[in-house]
N, C-alpha and C positions, 0 to 999 in steps of 0.2 A: 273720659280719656284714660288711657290704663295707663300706669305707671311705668317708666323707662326711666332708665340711667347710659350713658354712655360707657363704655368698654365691656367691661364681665361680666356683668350679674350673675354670681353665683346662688349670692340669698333668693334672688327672684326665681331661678329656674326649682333651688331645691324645697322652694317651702311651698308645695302646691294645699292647697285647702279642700277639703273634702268635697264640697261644691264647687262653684263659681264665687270667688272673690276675688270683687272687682276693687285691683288697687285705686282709687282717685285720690289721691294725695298731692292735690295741686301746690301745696304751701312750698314742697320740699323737693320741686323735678331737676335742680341744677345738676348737672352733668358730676358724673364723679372721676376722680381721674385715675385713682389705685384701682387694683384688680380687688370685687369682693374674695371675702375670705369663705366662703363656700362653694364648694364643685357643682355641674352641670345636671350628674344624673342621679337625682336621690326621686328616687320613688317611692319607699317602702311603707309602713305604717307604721306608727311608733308602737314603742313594748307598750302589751297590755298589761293593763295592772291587773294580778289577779291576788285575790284576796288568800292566804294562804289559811289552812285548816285548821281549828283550835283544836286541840284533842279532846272529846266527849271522854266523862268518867263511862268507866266499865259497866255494862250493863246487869246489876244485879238482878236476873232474870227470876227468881225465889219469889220476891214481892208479887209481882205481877202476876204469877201463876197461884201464888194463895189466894188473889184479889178473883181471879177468875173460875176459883172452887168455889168461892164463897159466895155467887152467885147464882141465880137460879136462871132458868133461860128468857123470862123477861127482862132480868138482871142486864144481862147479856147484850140482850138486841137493844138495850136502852142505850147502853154503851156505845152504840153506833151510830149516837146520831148526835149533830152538832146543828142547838137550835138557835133562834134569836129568840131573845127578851124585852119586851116594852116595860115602859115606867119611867120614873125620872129617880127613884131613891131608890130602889131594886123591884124585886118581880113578884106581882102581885095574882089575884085571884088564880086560873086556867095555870098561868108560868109557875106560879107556887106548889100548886098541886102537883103539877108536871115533876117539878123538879125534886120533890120529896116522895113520889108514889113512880115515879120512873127516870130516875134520876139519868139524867144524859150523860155522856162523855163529857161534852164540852157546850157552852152559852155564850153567845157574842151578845152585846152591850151598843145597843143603836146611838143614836145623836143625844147627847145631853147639851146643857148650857153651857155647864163650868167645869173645868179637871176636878174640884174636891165632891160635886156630885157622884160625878163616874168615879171615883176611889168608894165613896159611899154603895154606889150601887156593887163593884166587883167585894166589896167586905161584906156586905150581904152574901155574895153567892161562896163566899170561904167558909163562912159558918155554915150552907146547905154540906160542903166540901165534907167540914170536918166532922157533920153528923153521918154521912156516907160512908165516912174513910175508903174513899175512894178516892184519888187525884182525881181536879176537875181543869177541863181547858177554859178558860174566863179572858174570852176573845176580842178582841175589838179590830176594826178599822180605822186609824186614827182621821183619817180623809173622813168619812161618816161620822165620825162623831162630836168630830169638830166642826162637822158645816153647818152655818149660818143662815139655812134658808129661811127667812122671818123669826132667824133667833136673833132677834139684836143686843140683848144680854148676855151673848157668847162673852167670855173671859180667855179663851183658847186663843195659843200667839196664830197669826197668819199664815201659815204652812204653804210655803213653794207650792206648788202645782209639778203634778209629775213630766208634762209638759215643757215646765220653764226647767227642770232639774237637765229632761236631755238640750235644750234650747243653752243652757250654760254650757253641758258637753267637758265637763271641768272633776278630773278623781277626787282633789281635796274639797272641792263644792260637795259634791256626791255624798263623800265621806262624811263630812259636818251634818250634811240634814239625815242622812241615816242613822248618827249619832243621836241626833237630835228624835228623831223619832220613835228609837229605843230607848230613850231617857223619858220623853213625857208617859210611855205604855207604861213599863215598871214601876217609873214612878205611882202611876195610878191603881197599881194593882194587878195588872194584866199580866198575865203568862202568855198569851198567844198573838199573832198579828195578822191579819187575813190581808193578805198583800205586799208590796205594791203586783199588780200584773204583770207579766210580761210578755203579754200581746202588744203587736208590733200596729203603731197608726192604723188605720182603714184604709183599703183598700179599693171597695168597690163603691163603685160612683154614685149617689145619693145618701151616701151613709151620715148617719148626725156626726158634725163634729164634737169631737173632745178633748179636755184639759186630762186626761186620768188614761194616758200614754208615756211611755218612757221614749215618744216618734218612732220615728221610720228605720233606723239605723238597726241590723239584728247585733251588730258589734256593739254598739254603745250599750243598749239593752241589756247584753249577758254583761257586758263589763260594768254597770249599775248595779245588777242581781247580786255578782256576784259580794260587791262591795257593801250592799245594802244586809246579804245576811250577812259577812262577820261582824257588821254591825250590829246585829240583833245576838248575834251564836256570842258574844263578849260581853251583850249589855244583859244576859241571864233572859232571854224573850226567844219563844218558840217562832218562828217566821215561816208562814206557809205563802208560798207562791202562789198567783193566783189564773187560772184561764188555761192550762194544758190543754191541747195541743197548739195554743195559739187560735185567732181570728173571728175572735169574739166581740170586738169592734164593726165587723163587717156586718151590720144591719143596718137593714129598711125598717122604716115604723114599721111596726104592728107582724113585724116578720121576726122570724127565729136569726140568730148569726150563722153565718156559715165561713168554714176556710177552704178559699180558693185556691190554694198552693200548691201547684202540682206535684205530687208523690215523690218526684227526685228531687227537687229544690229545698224541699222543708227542712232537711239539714242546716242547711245554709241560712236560711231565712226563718220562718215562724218559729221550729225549733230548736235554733241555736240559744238563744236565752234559756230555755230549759233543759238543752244539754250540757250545758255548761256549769248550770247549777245542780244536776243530778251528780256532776261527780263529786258532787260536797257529801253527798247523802241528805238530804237537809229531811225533818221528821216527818213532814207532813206535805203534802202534795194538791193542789185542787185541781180536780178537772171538770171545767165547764160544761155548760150545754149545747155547745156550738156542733151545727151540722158539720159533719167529717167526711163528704165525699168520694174523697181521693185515698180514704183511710178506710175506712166502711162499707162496701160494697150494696149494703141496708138500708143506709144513709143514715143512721140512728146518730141520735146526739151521742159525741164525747161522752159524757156520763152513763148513757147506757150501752155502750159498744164495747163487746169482749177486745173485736179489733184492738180499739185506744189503749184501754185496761190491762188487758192481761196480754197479749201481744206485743205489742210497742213497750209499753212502762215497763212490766214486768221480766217481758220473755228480751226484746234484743237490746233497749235501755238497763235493764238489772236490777230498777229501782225496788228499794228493799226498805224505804216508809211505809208510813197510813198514805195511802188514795184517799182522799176526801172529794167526794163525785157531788155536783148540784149548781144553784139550789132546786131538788127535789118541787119545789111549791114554786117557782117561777111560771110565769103567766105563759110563755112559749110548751110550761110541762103540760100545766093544766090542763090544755085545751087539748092537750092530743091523747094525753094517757089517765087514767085513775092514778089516784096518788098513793095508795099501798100496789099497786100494781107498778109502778116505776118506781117505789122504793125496792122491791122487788127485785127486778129486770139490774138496777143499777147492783145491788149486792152480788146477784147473780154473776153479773161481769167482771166482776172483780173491784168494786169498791170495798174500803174497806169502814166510813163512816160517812152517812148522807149528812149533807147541808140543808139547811130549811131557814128561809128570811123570819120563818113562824116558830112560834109555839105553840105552849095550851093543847085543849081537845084536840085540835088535830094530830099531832105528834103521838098522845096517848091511842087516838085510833089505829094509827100504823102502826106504832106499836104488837098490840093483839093485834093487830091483822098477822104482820108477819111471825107472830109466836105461833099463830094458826096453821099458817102457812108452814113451817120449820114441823109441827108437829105432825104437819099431814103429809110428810115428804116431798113438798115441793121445793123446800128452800133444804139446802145442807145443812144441818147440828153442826156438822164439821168444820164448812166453811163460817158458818156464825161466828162458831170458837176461835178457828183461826185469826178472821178480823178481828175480837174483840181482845185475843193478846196483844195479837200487834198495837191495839190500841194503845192497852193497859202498859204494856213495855215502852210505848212511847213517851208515854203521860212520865212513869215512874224515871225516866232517863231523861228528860227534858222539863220536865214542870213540875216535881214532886217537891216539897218540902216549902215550909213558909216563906210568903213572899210578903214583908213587912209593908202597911200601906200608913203612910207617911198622915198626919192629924191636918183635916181638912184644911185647916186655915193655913196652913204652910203649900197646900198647894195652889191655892188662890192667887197666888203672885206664881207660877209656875211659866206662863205663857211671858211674864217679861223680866224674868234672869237674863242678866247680860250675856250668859254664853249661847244660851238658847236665841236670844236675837241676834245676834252678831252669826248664827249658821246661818236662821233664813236668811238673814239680808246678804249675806254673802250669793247664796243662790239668785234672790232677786238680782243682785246687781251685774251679776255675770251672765244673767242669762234675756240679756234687754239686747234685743238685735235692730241694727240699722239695717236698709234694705234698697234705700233710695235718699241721696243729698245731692241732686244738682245742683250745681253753681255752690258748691260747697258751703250750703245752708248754713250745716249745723258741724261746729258747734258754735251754740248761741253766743253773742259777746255783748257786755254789760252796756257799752257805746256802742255799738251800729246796730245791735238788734232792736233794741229797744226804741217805743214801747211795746209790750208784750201785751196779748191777750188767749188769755187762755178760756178758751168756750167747748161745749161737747154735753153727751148723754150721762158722762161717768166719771167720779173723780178729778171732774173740776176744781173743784174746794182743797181738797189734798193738795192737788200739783201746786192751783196757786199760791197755797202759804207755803210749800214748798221752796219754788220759785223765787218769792217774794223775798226769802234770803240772800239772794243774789242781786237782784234790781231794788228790793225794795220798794218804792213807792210807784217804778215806773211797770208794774203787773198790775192790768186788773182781771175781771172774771165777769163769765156770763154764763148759767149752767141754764140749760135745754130742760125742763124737767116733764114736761110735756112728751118727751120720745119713750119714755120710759114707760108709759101706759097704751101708746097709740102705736107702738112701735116701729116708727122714723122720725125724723124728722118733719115736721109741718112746714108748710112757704112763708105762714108768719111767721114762725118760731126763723127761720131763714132771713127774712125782712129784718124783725127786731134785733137780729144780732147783728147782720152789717151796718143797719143805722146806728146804731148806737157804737160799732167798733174804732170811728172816729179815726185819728192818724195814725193809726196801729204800724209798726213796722212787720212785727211778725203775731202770726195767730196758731196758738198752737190749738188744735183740736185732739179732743179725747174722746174716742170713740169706742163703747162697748159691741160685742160681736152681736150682729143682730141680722135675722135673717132677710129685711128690707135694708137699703140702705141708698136710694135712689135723693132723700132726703139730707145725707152724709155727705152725698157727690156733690148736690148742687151747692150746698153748703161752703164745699172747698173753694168750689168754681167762682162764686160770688164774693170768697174775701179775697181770692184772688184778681177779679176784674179790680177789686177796690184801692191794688197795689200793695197789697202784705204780701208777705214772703209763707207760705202756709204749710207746715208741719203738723202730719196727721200721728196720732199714737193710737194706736188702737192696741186696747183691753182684751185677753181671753182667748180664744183658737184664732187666728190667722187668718183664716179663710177667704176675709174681705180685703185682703192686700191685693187683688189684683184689681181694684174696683177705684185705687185711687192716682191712676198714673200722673193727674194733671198738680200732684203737691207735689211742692219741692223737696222734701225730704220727710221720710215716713221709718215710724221706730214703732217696735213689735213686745209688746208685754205678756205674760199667759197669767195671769193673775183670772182667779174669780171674781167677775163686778161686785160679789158682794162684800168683799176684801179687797183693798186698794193702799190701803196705806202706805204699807209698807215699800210696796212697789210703787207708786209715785214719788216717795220722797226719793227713792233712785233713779226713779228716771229726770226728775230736775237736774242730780248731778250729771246725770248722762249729756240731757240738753246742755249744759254748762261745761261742758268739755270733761267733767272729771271724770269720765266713763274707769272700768275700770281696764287693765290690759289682760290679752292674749297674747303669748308669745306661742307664734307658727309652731307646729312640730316638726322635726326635723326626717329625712328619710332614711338615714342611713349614715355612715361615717364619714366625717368629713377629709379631705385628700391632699395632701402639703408635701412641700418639695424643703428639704431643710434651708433656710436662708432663706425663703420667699416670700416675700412681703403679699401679707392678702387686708382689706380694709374689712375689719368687722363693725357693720353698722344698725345698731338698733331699731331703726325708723324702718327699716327692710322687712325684717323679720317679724314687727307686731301688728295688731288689730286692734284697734278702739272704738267702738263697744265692743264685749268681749262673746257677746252671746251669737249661736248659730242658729238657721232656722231650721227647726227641729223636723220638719215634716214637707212634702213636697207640695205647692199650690197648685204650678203651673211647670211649663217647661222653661220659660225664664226666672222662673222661682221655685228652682228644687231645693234639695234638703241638703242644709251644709251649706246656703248659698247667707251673703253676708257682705253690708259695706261698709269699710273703715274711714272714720275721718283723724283730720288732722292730732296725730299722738303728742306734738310735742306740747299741748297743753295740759295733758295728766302728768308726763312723765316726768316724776321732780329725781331722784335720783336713780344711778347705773353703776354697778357692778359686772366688769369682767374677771372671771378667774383663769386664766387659762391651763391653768394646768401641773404648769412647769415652776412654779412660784414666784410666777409676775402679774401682777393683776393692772388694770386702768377705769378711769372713774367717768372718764371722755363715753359717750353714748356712737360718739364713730370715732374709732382707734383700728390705727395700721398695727399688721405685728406679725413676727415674722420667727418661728422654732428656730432654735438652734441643732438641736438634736433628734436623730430618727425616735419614734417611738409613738406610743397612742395613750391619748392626754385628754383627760374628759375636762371640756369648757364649761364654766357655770355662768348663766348672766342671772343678774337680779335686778329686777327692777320695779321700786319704789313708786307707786303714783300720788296724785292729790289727794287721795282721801286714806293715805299713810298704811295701804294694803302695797305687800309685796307678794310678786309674781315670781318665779323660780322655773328655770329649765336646764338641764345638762345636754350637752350632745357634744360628742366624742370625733378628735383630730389623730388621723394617722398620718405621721410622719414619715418618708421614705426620702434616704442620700439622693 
């Protein structure tokens, strides 16, 4: 039932939500009798935050040009390639050779265990660095290198999901983990960041889902980007974007990506994250392998299309970085091209340094191929040189000079510094979306919920001792661990859990994303016949939200199953009412008649849980769509300011200017777990 008030609603008409959010706020429908203190027609979108420019020092261009006398033309082409390195303590046999007989631009650093390995391995490639004297790019992924697939001695903290960062949809969220993520690189040694992306969700129908989206939004996307490098451009870390032109997500197994975007719209949509962040200048650019149809006429991937390259980037964009085109050795190049023949093709177009997930011999082979090539006038001298300034000017203006890397054991406890936890969990907690609470489920309560049972494929054991804070003795637990190899559910594993669920009032289910889930449905259906109140959570992409209409209220995490912690100990507070707050944005200026009494009330204007859903499922479940429950159980304190030097502490306060003029309102509001929320929006007063 949507939310009504008798008389005016102003709050209600002006605070529309980017989706469909549906008010059901049954606790709080009594009629109100003042006029709200907000106008009819606010549509606009709130100010985007845009990150403003730091000022780079001057480019002493000297350096860079003695650095590229002083090599010879293997020198040169070596310079243009940005490889990966295997190892766990630095780079051995093939990568060692590689990198002291044709020493690269730059080396990315794949998945370690622990942050003081990866310090270890990037001090190894400083010593290649300083035997070179050449600036070296010493790369990483923090997403890669942190991931835990069968590393269960990972020491790295839990990192949001780029996923759950637009699912919070929140600047100071944004802000914290991009902090955050410029702190652990540096610290480890890294000068460079290869991402995040900012390809926009998928698109076309079959495509695999993913956590490693900033969604569907092209708005939120540029406005992350932009947020995420001054976050790297202050924390002393090179940030290269990743995926130009966009639509790199749009694959089928065993298929190439491709972007569907029709030729007038990409402004707006695929390319607005990356137009936004060309006008930073930012050093270094990647562009993908994604087929560019609408862009290409060839159809050639992004990476080797003059189109993308030297057309678009260069010629009506301006950009005036390194292009970094690849990677070169990816399984969609392989198959279609030789690989000194598309490193080739790619230079040819205007890249300015290939990517390769490789090293070793291969690297060295392309190498002399294209020396071969350059000598036998197929490749330009000219254009070589070119790109390998540009390289070298980049290096020496963004990455040149020691980067101190901190004595292992001090960063062994890096992943659990209180400030470093307290960002992610900020992003977990804001970005946990309700989506469905009939009969106003949730939020759970100590007396009528209980007893609880918490059952599922994933993070069972977390939520319960989570939980277990709250109830205490009245949570148990039943984990499925059978779904996790056979992948569903089984009818026994079904049987033994309703038998054994006993008087259960509510049962929450935790469900990880999985491409069966026939055994998930009947699961719900069954503790439902058995008279529990059933509450699905599901883990990781989204996708399986439209598969559980018959629970009574379902909440949306993007965590990786293989990291949970973090994120179930928030969603217990979620379940438990302490979700954390959103307050609406507002559209435009608010509209006052001097002496007119309007009621400003807080229950109007927020949202609890605070996260959106980042991506569209369905047409009853598009993106931005989200349902609030009852606030007044977070909200322990309220601040109004209005303005004019009278404030009120009441969460619905009448008030009424005395004098024309325009008077920026601040509310603040305090929840249960002693985080405060902040908004301004501005009253123009007229006689």
């Amino acid at each position: 039932m949507p939310y009504t008030m008798r008389g005016h609603s102003v709050w209600r008409d002006m605070f529309a939500l980017v989706g469909c959010l549906v008010l059901a706020l049954g606790t709080w429908e009594a009629a109100r009798a003042q006029v709200s203190a907000f106008g009819d027609d606010a549509a606009v979108q709130p100010d985007r935050r845009t990150a403003s420019q730091t000022a780079a020092p001057e480019l002493d261009a000297e350096p860079a040009e003695t650095m590229l006398q002083s090599l010879d033309l293997k020198g040169r082409v070596s310079q243009l390639m940005l490889v990966t390195l295997q190892g766990e303590r630095g780079p051995q046999g093939p990568d060692l050779t590689l990198l002291r007989t044709y020493t690269p631009g730059g080396a990315v650093v794949r998945q370690m265990l622990t942050p003081d390995m990866a310090a270890v391995f990037a001090r190894s490639l400083k010593t290649i660095e300083a035997e070179s004297r050449i600036p070296m790019l010493i790369g990483c992924d923090m997403y890669e290198l942190a991931r835990r697939e069968r590393l269960a001695r990972s020491t790295f903290i839990q990192l949001p999901t780029l996923l759950a960062v637009a699912a919070a949809n929140d600047p100071a969220a944004t802000g914290a983990w991009a902090r955050l993520l410029a702190a652990h690189v540096r610290e480890m040694g890294f000068n460079l960041h290869l991402g995040p992306s900012l390809e926009l969700a998928p698109t076309l129908e079959g495509a695999p889902p993913t956590l490693d989206t900033l969604g569907s939004s092209p708005t939120f996307v540029a406005d992350a980007g932009e947020t995420i490098y001054q976050a790297f451009l202050e924390g002393g870390v090179a940030l290269m974007p990743m995926g130009f032109p966009g639509g790199g997500l749009n694959r089928l197994p065993k298929s190439a990506a491709v972007l569907l975007t029709p030729a007038p719209l990409m402004r707006d949509e695929d390319l607005l994250p990356y137009l936004r962040l060309i006008a930073h200048n930012p050093p270094f650019l990647h562009v993908g392998n994604t087929l560019v149809p609408m862009l290409d006429p060839h159809n050639r991937p992004a990476s080797l299309s003059p189109a993308v390259m030297q057309d678009l980037l260069r010629g009506e964009l301006r950009y005036a970085g390194v292009i970094v085109a690849g990677p070169i050795d990816a399984d969609e190049m392989i198959t279609a091209y030789d690989t000194a023949e598309a490193a080739a093709l790619a230079l040819e177009s205007g890249a300015d340094m290939l990517y390769w997930r490789g090293g070793g011999e291969r690297i060295m082979r392309v190498v002399d191929r294209l020396v071969q090539m350059v000598e036998a006038g197929r490749i330009s001298e000219a254009a070589v040189n070119a790109a390998a300034a540009r390289v070298l000017a980049a290096k020496v203006e963004y990455v040149r000079g020691e980067r101190l890397i901190p004595k292992e054991r001090k960063l062994m406890g890096l992943g659990s510094r209180k400030e470093i936890v307290q960002a992610a969990q900020l992003v977990e907690r804001r970005s946990i979306t309700l989506i469905q609470n009939r009969g106003q489920a949730l939020p759970l309560r100590k007396d009528s919920s209980t007893p609880i049972l918490v059952t599922g494929t994933a993070g069972v054991v977390e939520l319960y001792e989570a939980l277990s804070k709250y109830a205490r003795k009245r949570v148990g637990k039943h984990t499925i661990l059978t779904a996790k190899h056979v992948g569903d559910i089984e009818d026994f594993e079904v049987q033994r859990v309703t038998r054994r669920a006993g008087p259960v009032r509510t049962a929450v289910c935790v469900f990880a994303d999985a491409p069966r889930v026939h055994g998930q449905i009947k699961l719900v259906r069954e503790l439902k016949g058995k008279g529990a109140t059933v509450v699905v959570v599901l883990l990781g992409h989204p996708r399986n939200a439209v598969h559980f209409a018959d629970a009574d209220a379902m909440l949306l995490a993007y965590c990786d199953a293989a990291t949970t912690g973090e994120t179930l100990r928030a969603m217990a507070d979620v379940l438990m009412g302490e979700g954390p707050v959103r307050i609406l944005e507002s559209s435009g200026d608010l509209q006052f008649r001097t002496g007119e009494t309007r009621t400003f009330d807080v229950m109007e204007i927020i949202q609890v849980p605070a996260g959106r859903l980042p991506v569209t499922l369905s047409e009853a479940l598009p993106a931005g769509f989200a349902v609030p429950y009852d606030p007044s159980f977070t909200v322990k304190q309220v601040l109004w300011n209005f303005g004019d030097g009278k404030r009120s502490k009441q969460a619905r306060t009448p008030f009424a200017y005395a004098a024309p003029g325009r008077y920026p309102i601040t509310l603040e509001i305090r929840d249960a777990r002693k985080n405060t929320t902040t908004a301004v929006f501005h009253a123009v007063v007229r006689d």
